[in-house]
SEPABA-784053 format. One record per residue: residue number from 1; x, y, z of N, C-alpha, C in turn. Coordinates in nm, 2 decimals. Atoms other than C-alpha are relative to their C-alpha. Layout:
# SEPABA-784053
- NUM,X,Y,Z,X,Y,Z,X,Y,Z
...
This chain:
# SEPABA-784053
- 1,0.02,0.14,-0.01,-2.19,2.23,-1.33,0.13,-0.07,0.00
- 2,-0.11,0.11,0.00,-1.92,1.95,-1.24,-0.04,-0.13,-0.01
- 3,-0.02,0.18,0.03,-1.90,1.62,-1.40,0.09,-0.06,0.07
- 4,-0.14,0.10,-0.07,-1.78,1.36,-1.21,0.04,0.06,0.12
- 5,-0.09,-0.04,-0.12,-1.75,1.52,-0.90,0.04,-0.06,0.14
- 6,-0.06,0.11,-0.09,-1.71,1.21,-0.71,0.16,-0.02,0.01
- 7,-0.14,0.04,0.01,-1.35,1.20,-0.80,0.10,0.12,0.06
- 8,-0.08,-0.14,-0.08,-1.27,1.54,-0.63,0.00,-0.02,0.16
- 9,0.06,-0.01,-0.13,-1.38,1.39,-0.30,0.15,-0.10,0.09
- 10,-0.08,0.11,-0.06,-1.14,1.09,-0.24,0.12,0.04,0.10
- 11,-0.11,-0.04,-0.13,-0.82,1.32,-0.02,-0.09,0.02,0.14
- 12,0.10,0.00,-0.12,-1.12,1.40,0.25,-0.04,-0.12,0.05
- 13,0.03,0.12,-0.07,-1.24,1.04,0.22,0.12,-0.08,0.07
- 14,-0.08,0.05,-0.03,-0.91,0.89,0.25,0.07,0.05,0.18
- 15,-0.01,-0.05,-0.13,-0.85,1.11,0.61,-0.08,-0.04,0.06
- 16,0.06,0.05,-0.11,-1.20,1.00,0.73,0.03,-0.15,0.02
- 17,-0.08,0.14,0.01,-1.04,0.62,0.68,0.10,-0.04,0.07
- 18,-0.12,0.03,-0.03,-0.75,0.70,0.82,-0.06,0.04,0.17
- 19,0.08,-0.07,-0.14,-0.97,0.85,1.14,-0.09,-0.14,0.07
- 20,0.04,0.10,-0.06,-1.10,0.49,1.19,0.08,-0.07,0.01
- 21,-0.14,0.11,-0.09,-0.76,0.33,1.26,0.01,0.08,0.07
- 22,-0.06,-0.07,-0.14,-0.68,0.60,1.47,-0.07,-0.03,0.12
- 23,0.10,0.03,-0.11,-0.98,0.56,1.70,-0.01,-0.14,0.01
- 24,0.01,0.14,-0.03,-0.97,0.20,1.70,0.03,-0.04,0.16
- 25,-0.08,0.01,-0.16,-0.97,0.01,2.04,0.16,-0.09,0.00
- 26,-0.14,0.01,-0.02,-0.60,-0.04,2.13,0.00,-0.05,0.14
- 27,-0.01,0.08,-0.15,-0.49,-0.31,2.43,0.09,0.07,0.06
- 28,-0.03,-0.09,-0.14,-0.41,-0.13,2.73,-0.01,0.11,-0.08
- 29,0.03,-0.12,0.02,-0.51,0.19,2.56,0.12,0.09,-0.04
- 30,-0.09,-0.04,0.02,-0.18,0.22,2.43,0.00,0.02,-0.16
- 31,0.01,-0.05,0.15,-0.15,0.41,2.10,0.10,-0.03,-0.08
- 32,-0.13,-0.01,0.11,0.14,0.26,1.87,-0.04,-0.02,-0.15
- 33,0.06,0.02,0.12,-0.05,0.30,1.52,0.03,0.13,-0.05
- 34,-0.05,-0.14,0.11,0.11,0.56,1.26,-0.02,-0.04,-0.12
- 35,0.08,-0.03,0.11,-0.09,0.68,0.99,0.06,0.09,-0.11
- 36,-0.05,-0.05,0.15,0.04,0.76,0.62,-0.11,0.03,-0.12
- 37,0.05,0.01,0.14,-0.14,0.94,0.34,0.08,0.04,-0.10
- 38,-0.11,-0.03,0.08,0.06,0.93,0.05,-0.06,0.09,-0.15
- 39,0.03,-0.04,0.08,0.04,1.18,-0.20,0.06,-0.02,-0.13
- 40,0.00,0.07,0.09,0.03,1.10,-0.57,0.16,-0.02,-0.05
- 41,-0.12,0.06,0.01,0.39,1.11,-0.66,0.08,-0.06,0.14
- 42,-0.03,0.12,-0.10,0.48,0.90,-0.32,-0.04,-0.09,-0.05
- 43,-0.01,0.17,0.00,0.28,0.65,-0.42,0.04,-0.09,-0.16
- 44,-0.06,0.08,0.09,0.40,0.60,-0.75,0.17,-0.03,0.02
- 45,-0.13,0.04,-0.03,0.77,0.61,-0.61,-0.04,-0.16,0.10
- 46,-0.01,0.15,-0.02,0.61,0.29,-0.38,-0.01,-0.10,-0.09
- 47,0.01,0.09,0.14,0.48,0.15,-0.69,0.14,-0.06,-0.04
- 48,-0.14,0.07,0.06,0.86,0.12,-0.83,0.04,-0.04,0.08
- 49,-0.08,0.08,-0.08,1.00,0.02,-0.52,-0.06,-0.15,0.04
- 50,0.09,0.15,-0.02,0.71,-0.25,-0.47,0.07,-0.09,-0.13
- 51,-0.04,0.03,0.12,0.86,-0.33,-0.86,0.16,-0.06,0.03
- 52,-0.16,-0.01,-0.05,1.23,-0.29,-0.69,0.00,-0.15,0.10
- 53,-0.03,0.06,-0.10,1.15,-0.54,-0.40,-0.06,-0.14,-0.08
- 54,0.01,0.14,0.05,1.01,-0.80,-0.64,0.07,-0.07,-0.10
- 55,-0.16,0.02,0.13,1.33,-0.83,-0.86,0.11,-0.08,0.14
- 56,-0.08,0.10,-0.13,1.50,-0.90,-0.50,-0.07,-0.10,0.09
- 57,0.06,0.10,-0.09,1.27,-1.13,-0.33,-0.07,-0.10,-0.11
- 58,0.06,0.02,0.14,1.11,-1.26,-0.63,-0.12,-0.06,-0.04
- 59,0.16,-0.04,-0.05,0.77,-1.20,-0.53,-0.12,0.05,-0.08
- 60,0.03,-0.05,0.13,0.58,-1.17,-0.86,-0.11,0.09,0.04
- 61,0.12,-0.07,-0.04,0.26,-1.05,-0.71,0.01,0.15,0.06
- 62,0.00,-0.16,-0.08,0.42,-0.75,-0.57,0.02,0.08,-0.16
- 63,0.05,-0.07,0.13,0.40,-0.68,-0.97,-0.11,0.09,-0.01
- 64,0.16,-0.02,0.07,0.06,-0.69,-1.02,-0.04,0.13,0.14
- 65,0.04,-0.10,-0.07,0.01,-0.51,-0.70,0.06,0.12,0.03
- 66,-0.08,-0.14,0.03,0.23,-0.24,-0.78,-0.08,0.08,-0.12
- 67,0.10,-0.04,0.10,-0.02,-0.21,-1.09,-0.14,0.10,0.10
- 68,0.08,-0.07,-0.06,-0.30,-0.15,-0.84,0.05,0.15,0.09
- 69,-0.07,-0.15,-0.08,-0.09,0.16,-0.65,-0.03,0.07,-0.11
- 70,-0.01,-0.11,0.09,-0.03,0.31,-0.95,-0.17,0.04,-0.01
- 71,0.14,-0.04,0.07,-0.38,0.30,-1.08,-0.12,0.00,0.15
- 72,0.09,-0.07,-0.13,-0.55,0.37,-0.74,0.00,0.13,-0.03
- 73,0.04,-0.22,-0.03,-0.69,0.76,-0.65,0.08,0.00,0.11
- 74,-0.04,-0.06,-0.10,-0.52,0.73,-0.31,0.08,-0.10,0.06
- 75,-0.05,0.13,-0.08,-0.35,0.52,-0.07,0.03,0.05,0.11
- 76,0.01,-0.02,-0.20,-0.34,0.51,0.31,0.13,-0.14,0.05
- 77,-0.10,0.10,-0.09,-0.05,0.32,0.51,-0.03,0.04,0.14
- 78,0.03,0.00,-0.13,-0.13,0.19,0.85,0.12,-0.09,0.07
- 79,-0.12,0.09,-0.06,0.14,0.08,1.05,0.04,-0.01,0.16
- 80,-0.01,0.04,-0.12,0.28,-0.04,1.41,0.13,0.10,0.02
- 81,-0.18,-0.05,-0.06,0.60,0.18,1.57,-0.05,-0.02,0.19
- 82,0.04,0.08,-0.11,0.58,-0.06,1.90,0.07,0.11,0.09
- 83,-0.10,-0.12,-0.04,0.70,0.18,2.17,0.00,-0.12,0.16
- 84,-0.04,0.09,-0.08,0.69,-0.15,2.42,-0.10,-0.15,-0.06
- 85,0.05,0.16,-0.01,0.50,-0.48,2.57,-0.14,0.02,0.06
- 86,0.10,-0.06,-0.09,0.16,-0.53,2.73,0.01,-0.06,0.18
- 87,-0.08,0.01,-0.11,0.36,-0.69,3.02,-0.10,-0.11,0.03
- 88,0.08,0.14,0.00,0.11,-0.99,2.97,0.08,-0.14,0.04
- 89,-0.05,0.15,-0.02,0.36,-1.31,2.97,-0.11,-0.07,-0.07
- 90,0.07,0.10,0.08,0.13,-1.46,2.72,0.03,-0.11,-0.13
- 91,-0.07,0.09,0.07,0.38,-1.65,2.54,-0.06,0.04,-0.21
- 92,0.11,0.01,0.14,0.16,-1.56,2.20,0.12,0.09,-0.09
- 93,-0.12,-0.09,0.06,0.51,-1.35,2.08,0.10,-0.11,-0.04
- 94,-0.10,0.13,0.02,0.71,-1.70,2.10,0.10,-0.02,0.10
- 95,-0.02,-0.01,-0.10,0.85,-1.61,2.40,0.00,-0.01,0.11
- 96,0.02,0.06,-0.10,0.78,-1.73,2.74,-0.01,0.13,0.09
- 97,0.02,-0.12,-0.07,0.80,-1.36,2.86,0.03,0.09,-0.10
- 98,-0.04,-0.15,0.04,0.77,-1.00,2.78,0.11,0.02,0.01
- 99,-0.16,-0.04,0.01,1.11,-0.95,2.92,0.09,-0.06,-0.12
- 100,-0.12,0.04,0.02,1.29,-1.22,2.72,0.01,0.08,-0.16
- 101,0.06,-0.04,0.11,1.11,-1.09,2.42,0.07,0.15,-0.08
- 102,-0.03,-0.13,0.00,1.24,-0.74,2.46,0.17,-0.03,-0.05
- 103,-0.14,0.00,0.01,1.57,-0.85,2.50,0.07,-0.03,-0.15
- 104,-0.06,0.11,0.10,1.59,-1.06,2.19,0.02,0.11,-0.13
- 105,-0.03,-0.11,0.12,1.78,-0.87,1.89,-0.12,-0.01,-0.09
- 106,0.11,-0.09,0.08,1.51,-0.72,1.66,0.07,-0.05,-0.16
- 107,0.02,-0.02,0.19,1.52,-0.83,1.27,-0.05,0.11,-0.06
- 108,0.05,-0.04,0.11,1.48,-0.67,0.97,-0.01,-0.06,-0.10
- 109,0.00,0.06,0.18,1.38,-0.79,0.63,-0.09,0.12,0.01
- 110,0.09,-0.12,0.06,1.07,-0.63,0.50,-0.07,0.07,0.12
- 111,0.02,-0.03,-0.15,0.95,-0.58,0.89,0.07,0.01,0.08
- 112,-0.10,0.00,-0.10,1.12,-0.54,1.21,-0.10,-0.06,0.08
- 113,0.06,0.06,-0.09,1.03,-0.76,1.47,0.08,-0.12,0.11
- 114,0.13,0.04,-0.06,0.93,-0.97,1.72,-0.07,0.12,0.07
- 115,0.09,-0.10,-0.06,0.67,-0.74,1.86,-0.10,-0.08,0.10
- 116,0.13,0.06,-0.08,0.40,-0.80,2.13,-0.07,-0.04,-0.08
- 117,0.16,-0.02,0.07,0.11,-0.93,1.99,-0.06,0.07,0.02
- 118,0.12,-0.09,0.01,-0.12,-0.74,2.10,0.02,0.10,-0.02
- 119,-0.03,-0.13,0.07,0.05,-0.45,1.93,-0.05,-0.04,-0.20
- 120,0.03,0.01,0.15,0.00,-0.68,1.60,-0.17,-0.03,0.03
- 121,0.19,0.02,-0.01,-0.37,-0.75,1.69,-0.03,0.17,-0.01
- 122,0.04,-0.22,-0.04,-0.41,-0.30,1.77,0.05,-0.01,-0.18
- 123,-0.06,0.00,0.19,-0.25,-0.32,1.38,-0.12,-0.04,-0.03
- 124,0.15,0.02,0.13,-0.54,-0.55,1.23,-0.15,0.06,0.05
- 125,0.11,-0.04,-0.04,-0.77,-0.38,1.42,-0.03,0.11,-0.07
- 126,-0.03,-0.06,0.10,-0.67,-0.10,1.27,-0.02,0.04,-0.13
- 127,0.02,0.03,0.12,-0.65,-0.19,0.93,-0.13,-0.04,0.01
- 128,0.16,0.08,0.03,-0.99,-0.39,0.97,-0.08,0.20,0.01
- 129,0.06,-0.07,0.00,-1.15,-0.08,1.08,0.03,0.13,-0.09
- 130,-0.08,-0.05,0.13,-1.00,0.13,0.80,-0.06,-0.03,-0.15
- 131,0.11,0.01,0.14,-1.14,-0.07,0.54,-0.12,-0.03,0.01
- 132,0.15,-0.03,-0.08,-1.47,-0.10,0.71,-0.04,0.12,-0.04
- 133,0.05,-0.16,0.07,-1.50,0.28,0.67,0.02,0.02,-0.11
- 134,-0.04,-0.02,0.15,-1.37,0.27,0.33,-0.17,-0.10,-0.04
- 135,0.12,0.10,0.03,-1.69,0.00,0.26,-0.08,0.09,0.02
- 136,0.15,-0.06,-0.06,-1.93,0.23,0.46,0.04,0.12,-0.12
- 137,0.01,-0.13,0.08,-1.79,0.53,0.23,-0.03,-0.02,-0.15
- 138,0.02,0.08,0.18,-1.83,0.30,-0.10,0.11,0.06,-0.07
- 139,-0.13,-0.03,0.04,-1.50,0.37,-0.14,0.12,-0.16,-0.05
- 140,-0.07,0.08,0.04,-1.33,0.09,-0.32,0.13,-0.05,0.02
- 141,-0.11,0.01,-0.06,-1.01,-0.10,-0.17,0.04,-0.11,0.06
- 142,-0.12,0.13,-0.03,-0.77,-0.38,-0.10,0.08,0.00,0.11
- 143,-0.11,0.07,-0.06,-0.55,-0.46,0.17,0.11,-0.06,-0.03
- 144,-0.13,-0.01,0.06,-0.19,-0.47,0.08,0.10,-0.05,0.11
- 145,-0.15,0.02,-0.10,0.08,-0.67,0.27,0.08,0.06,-0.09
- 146,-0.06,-0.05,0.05,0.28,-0.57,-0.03,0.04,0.09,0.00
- 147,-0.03,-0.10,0.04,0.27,-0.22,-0.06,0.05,0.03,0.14
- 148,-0.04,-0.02,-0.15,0.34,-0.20,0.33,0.10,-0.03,0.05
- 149,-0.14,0.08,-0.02,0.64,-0.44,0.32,0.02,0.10,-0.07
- 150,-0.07,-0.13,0.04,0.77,-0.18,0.05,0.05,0.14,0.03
- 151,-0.04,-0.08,-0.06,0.76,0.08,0.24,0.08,0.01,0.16
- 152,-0.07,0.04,-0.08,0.90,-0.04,0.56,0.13,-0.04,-0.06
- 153,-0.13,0.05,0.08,1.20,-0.23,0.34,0.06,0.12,-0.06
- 154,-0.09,-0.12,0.06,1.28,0.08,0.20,0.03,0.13,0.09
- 155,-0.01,-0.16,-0.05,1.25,0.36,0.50,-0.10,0.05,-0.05
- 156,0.11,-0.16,0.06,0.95,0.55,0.34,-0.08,0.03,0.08
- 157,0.08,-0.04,-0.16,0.79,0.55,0.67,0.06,-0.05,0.05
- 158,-0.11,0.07,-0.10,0.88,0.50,1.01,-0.11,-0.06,0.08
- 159,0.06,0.06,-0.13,0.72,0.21,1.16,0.04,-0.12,-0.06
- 160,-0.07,0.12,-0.01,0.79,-0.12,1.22,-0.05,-0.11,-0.12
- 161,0.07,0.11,0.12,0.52,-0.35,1.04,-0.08,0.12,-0.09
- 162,0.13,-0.06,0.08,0.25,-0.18,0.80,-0.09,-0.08,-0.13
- 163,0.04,-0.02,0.13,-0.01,-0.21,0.58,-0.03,0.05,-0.08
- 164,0.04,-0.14,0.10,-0.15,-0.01,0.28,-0.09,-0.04,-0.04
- 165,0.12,0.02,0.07,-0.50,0.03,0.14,-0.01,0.08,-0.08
- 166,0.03,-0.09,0.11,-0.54,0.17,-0.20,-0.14,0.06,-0.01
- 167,0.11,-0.07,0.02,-0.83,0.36,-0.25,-0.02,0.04,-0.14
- 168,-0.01,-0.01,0.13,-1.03,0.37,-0.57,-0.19,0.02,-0.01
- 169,0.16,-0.04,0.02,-1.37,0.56,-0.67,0.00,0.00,-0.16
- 170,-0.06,0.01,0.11,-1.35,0.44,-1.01,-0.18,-0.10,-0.02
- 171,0.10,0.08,0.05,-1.68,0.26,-1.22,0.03,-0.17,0.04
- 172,-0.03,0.15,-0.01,-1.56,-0.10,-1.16,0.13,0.00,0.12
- 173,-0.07,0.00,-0.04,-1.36,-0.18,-0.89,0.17,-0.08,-0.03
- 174,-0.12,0.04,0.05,-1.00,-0.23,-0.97,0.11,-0.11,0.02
- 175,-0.04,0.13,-0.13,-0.88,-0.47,-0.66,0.00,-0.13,-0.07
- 176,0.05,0.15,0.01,-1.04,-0.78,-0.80,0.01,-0.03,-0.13
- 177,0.01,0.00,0.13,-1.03,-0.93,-1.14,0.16,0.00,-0.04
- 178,-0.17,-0.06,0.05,-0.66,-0.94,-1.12,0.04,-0.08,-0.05
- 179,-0.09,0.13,0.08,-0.44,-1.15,-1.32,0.08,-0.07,0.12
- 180,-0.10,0.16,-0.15,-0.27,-1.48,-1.07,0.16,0.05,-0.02
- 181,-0.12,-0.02,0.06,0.04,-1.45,-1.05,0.10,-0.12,0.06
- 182,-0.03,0.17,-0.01,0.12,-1.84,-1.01,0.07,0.01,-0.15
C-alpha cells in the first residue's frame, strides 16, 4: 500500500506540461521556445537568486515569490531564444521594420531584447498552454515573471525572455493567499 501517492507523480506531470508549450502553435511555424525542468536543488538555487535580484532591484515580491519556489514540488521554465524576425514590418516591436529592429543593439537587464513580437506572442502562447495543462492535470500553479527574470539575469538558462510555473499537488493551493507585498 502507498499513502499519498499523488505526490510521486508530479516529475511525469511536469513533462506532460512542458509537452503543451512545445506543441503550441508558433507564427510561421518557427520553433524558438526552450523548455526547463528544474530539479529540486536548481530550483532552490533560483529561489536565492530570486532573493539575490530583489536586494538589487528592490522588488519585494520577488521575496514572497521566492517563498513559492521553494515550497513548490516542481517548476518548469518556458522561455524565448529568438533565432530571428517574422519578416512582417508590423511596427508592433517599436520599430517601423524587421530590419531596423535587428539591427538595433540588444539590451540586457533581466531580459534581452527587442524581439519580434510574434516570438513574444509564440512565448504566451506557450506559457498559456502550459498552465492550461497543468489546470486539466489539477495540478496547481502560478505564472512567474519573477522566477523567469531570475534566471535569465543570472545565466541559469539560455534564453532570452522566460517564464516559470511552479507546480504544486499539495491540499490547498499554495499560489494564492499570499501576503501583498505593498
Amino acid at each position: 500500500m502507498i499513502q499519498n501517492a499523488e505526490l510521486d507523480v508530479i516529475g511525469p506531470l511536469a513533462k506532460t506540461i512542458l509537452v503543451a508549450a512545445r506543441t503550441a502553435p508558433k507564427g510561421k511555424g518557427v520553433d524558438d521556445i526552450v523548455t526547463y525542468l528544474l530539479h529540486d536543488d536548481e530550483r532552490m538555487q533560483l529561489a536565492d537568486k530570486m532573493e539575490e535580484l530583489s536586494d538589487i532591484k528592490g522588488m519585494k515580491f520577488l521575496m514572497r515569490d521566492a517563498k513559492n519556489v521553494r515550497d513548490a514540488d516542481s517548476l518548469v521554465l518556458i522561455g524565448l531564444k529568438s533565432s530571428g524576425v517574422s519578416s512582417l514590418n508590423c511596427g508592433a516591436c517599436g520599430f517601423e521594420t524587421c530590419k531596423e529592429m535587428i539591427e538595433h543593439k540588444k539590451v540586457k537587464v533581466e531580459f534581452t531584447g527587442p524581439h519580434c513580437m510574434i516570438k513574444y506572442m509564440d512565448l504566451g502562447i506557450a506559457v498559456g498552454s502550459a498552465a492550461a495543462k497543468a489546470k486539466d492535470l489539477c495540478v496547481d500553479n502560478r505564472v512567474l515573471y519573477s522566477a523567469g527574470a531570475a534566471a535569465c539575469y543570472y545565466d541559469m538558462i539560455d534564453a532570452d525572455v522566460a517564464m516559470a510555473i511552479p507546480l504544486s499537488v499539495k491540499g490547498k493551493n499554495i499560489f494564492f493567499d499570499r501576503p501583498s507585498t505593498r
